[in-house]
C-alpha positions as CSV (number, residue, x, y, z in Angstrom):
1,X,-70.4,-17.2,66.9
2,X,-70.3,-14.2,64.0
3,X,-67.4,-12.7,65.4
4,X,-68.6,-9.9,62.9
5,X,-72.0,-8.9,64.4
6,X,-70.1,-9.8,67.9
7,X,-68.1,-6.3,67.2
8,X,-70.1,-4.4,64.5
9,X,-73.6,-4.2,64.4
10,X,-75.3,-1.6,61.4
11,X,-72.2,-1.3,60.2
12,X,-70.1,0.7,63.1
13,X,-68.9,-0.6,66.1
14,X,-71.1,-2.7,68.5
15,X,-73.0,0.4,70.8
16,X,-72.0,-1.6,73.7
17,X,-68.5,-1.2,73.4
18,X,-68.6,2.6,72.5
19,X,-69.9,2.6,75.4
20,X,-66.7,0.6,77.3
21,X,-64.5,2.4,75.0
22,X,-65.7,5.4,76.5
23,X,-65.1,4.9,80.0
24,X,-61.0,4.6,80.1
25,X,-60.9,7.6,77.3
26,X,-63.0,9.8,79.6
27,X,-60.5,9.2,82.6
28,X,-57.6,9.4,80.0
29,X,-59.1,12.8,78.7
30,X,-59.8,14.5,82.2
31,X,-56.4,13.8,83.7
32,X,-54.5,14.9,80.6
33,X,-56.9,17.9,80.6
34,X,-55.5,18.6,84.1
35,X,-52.1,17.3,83.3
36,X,-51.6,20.2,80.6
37,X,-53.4,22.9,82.6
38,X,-51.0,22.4,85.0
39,X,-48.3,22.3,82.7
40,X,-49.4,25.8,81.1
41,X,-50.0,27.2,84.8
42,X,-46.3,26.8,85.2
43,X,-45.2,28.2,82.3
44,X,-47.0,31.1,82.8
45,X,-46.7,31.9,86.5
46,X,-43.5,29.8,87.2
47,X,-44.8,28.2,89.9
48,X,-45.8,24.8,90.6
49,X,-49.3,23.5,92.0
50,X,-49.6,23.0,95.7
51,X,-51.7,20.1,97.3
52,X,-54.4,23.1,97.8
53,X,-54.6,25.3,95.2
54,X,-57.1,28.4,95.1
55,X,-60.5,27.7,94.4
56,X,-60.1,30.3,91.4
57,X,-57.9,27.6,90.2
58,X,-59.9,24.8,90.6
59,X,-62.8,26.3,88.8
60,X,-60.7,27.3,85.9
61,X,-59.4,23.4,86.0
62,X,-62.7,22.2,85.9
63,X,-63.5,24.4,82.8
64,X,-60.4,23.4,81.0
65,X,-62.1,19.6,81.6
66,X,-65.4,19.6,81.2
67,X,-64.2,21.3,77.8
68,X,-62.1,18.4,77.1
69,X,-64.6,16.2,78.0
70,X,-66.9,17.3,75.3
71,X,-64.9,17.5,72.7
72,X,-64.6,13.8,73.0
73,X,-67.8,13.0,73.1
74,X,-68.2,15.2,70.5
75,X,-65.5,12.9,68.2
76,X,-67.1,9.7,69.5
77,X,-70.5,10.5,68.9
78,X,-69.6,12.1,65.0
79,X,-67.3,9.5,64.2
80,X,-68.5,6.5,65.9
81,X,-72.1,7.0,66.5
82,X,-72.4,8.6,63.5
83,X,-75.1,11.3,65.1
84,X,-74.7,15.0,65.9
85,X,-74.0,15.8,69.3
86,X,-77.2,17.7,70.0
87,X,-78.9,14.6,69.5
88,X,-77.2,13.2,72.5
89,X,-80.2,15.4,74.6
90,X,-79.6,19.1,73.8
91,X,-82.2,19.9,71.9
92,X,-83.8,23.9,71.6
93,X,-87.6,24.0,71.8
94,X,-90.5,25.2,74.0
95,X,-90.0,22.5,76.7
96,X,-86.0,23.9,77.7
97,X,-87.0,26.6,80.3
98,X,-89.7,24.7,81.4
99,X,-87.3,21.7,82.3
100,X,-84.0,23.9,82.9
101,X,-86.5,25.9,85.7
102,X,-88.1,22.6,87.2
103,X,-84.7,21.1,87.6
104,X,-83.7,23.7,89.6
105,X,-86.6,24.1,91.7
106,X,-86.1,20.4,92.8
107,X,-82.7,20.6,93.6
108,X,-83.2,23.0,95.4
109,X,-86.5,22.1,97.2
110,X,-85.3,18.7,97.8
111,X,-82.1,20.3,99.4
112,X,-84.0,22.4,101.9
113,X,-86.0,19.8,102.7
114,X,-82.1,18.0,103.9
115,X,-81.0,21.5,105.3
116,X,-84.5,21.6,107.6
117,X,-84.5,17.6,109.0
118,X,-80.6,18.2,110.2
119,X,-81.1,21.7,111.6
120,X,-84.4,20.5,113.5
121,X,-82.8,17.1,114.6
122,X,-79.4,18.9,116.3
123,X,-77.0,17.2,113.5
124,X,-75.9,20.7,112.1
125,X,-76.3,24.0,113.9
126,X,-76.0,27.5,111.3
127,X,-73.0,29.8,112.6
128,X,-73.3,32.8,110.9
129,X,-74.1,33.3,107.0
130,X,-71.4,35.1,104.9
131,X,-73.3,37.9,104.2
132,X,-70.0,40.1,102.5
133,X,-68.6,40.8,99.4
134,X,-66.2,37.7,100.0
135,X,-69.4,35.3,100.8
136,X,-70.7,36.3,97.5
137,X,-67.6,35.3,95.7
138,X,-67.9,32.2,97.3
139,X,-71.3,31.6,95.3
140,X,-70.4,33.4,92.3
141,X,-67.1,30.8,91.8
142,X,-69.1,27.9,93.0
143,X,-71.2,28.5,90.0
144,X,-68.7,28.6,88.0
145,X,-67.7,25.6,89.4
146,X,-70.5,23.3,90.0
147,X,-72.1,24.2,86.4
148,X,-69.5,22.5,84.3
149,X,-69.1,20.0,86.6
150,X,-72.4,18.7,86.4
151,X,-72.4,19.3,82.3
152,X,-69.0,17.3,82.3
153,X,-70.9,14.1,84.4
154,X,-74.4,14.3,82.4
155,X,-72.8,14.6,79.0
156,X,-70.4,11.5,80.1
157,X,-72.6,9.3,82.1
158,X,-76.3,10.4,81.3
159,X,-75.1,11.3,77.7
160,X,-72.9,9.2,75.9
161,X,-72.2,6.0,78.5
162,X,-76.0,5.4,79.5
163,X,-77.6,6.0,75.2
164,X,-74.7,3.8,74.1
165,X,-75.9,1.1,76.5
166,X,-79.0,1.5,76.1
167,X,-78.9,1.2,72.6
168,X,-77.2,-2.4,73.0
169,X,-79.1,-3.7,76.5
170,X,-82.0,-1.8,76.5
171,X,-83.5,1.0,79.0
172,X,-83.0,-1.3,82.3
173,X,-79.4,-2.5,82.3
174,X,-78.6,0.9,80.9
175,X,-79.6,2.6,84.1
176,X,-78.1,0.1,86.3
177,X,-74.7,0.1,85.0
178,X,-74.5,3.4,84.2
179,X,-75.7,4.3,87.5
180,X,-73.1,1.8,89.5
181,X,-70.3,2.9,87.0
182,X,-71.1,6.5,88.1
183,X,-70.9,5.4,91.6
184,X,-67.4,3.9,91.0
185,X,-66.1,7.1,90.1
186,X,-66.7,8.8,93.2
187,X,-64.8,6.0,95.2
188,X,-61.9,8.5,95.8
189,X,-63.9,10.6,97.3
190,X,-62.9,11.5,101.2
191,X,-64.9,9.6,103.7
192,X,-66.4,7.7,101.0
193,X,-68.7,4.7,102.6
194,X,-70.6,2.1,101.2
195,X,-74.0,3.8,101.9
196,X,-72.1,6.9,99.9
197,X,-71.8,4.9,97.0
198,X,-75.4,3.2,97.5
199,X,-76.8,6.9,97.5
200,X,-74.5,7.9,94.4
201,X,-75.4,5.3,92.3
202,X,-79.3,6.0,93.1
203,X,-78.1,9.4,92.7
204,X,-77.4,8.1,88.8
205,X,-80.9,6.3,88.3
206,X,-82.5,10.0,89.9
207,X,-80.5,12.0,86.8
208,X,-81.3,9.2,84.2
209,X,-85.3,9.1,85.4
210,X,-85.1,13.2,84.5
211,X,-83.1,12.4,81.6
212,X,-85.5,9.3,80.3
213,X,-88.7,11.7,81.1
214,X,-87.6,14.5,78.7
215,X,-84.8,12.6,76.3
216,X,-82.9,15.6,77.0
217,X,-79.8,16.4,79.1
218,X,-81.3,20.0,80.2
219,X,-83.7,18.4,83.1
220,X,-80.6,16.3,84.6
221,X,-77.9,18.8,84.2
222,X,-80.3,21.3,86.1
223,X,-81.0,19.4,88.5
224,X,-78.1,17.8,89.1
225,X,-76.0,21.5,89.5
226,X,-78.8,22.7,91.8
227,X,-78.4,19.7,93.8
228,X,-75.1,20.2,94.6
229,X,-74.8,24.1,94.7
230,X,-77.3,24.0,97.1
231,X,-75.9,21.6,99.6
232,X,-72.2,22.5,99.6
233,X,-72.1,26.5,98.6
234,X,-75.5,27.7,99.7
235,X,-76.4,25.6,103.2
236,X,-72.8,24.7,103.9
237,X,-73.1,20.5,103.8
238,X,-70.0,18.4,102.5
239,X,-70.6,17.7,99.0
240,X,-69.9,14.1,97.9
241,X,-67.0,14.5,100.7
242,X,-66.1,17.8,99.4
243,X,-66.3,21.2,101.6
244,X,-66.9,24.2,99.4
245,X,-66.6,27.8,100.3
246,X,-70.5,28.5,102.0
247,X,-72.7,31.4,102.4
248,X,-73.9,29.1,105.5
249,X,-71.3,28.4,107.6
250,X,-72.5,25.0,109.3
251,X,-71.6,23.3,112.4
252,X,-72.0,19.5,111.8
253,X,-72.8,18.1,115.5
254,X,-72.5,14.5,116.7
255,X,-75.2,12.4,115.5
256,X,-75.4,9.1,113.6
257,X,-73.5,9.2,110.5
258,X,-76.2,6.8,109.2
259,X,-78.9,9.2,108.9
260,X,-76.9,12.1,108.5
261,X,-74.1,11.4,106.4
262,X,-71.4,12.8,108.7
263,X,-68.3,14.5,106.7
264,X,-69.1,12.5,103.5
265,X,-72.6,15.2,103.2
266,X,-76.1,13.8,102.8
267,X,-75.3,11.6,100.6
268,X,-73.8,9.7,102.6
269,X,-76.6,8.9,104.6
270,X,-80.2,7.5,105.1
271,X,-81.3,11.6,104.5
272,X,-79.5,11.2,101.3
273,X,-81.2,8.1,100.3
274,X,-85.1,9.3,101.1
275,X,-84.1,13.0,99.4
276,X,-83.2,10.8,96.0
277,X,-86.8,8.6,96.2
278,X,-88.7,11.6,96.9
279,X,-86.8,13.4,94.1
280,X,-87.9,10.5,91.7
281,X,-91.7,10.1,93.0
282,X,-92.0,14.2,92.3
283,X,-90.3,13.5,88.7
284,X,-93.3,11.1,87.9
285,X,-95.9,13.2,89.0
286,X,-94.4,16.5,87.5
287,X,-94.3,14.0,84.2
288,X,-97.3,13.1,84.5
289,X,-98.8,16.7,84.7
290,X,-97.1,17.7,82.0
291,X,-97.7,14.3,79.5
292,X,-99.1,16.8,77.1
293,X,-96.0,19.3,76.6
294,X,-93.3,16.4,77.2
């Protein structure tokens, strides 16, 4: 074997492990992010994190990662991949508002379509809606939230992790591991089931069909945010096991966790699954409508 072409290949290292490399230097990065956030928190305030801090907090932590997070894919992709980091899918031309606004039309669409089947079949009954200055907090800090958090996880596993792989394996196993590694880190995830991380990892091959459609992260990152400000902060559902301060303040009735998800959200069930195929079947033909200005 050419133990030289085994590691190298053009003269850097071998695109497939970048791409392995990546993965323990992203979890490295994030909880050192957090790590010194909370460090500085206490220097500042005095005062130590409890097991539930604010969601003011949490948004500022997620900021302070997804940060953190790019700058290292910004050192990996300059000094490894030798390539700028707008080439990893963040292009400027005529086709960004077009793909930013259809990304979150989908999300959204494809989340009312969820909010609609669980309301009509008894498996969540709408309260009241938070319609006070304190309900729109809630939706402006979710924003805040959610918007970095879905940059953070397409610039990690959409940007760097899947074009590394793809590079070495080609477009197919690119998707699939990508998609399964993305699943993996949801794991910790409260009620996380094996139909969760089923949905989650076709969750993945959902954001890397938008991202393989335009070669840009704007579609995916759009989508994905609208996805899940939708569900959790606008009609109330768990997101990936999460609960997020809602407008909608949701009652989730008995019903079969299956189809419904239960306390993991829709993604954690069958509603989950057909929301995700449908989401890829309207992708092709909005594609295919739009061959010419793709």
């Amino acid at each position: 074997m050419n133990w030289r072409r085994f590691f190298l290949r053009d003269g850097k290292l071998h695109p497939g492990w970048r791409a392995f490399l990546f993965l323990p230097l992203y979890f490295l990065t994030t909880t050192i992010a957090g790590a010194i956030f909370g460090l500085a928190y206490y220097l500042i305030t005095r005062k130590i994190f409890t097991a539930r801090p604010s969601f003011a907090i949490m948004t500022l932590i997620e900021l302070v990662i997804t940060g953190a997070v790019i700058m290292l894919v910004f050192i990996m992709r300059h000094f490894l991949d030798g390539k700028s980091f707008r080439s990893l899918g963040f292009e400027i031309n005529g086709r960004l508002p077009l793909e930013i606004g259809f990304g979150l039309a989908l999300g959204f669409l494809l989340m009312v379509l969820i909010f609609v089947l669980h309301v009509m079949s008894g498996w969540a009954v709408v309260e009241q809606f938070a319609f006070s200055v304190q309900g729109f907090q809630r939706l402006a800090f979710s924003f805040l939230f959610l918007l970095p958090a879905a940059l953070n996880e397409e610039v990690a596993f959409r940007g760097y992790f899947l074009q590394n792989l793809e590079e070495a394996f080609g477009t197919g196993w690119a998707v699939g591991i990508s998609s399964l590694i993305f699943s993996l880190f949801h794991i910790f995830n409260p009620n996380f089931s094996y139909l969760a991380f089923i949905n989650i990892a076709l969750a993945g091959v959902f954001f890397a069909f938008a991202y393989l459609l335009t070669r840009n992260l704007w579609l995916p990152t759009a989508l994905h945010f609208s996805w899940n400000y939708f569900q959790g902060p606008v009609f109330g559902f768990p997101v990936s096991g999460i609960n997020f301060p809602s407008f909608m303040v949701l009652e989730l009735g008995p019903s079969n966790h299956i189809l419904s998800g239960g306390a993991f959200g829709p993604e954690g069930g069958l509603t989950g699954t057909i929301a995700n195929l449908l989401g890829m079947a309207i992708l092709w033909l909005w594609a295919r409508k739009n061959a010419q200005k793709l």
